[in-house]
N, C-alpha and C positions, 0 to 999 in steps of 0.2 A: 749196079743192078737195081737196088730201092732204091737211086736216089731219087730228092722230088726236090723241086725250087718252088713248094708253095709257101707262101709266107704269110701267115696267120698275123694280122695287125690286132695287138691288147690295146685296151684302153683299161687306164684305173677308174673305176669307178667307187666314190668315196659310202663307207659304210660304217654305222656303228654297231658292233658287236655285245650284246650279251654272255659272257662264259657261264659257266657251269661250276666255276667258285664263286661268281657274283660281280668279277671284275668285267668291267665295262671298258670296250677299246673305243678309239676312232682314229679311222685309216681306210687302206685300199685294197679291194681283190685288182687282179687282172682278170678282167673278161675281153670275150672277142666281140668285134662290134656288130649288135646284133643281140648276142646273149644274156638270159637273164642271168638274175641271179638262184632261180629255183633251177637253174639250167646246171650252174656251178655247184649247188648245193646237191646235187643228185647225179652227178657223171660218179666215175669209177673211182676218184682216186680217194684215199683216207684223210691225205694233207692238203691245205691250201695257203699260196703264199700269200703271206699279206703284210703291205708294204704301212708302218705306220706314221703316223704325221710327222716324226721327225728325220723322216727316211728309212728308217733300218726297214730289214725285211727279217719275215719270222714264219716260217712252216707253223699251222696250226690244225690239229685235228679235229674235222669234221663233227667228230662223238662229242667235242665238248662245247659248242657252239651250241645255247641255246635259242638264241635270236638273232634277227640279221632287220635292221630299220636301215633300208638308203636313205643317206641325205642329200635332201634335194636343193639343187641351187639355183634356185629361182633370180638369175639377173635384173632381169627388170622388177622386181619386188625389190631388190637392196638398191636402184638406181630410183626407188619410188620413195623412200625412207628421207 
């Protein structure tokens, strides 16, 4: 009766995080392509996963995330180097 075959493609998009005890991550949301990250940061839910550079993945709450900086990967700047 609901079922639906739409298929929401993620992409990770790499971010570094700010906490709220001081600890600084760097890793990945999944967003959909297309979304921001003010998009992610303001929908409904309280958790978001985030997968970090050595692969693990970790639910983090919303409330404690002070800052969110994308890092940008400018290719052709590290093929200029």
């Amino acid at each position: 009766m609901f079922e639906t075959n739409t298929v929401i493609k993620k992409i990770l998009t790499e971010v570094q995080l700010a906490m709220a005890d001081g600890t600084i991550l760097t890793g990945y949301f999944f967003t959909a392509e297309g979304q921001r990250l003010i998009d992610v940061m303001n929908d409904q839910r309280d958790f978001l996963p985030f997968s970090h550079e050595d692969g693990t993945l970790t639910l983090i709450r919303k409330s404690v995330i002070v800052s969110i900086t994308p890092v940008e990967q400018d290719k052709s700047a590290n093929e200029r180097a």
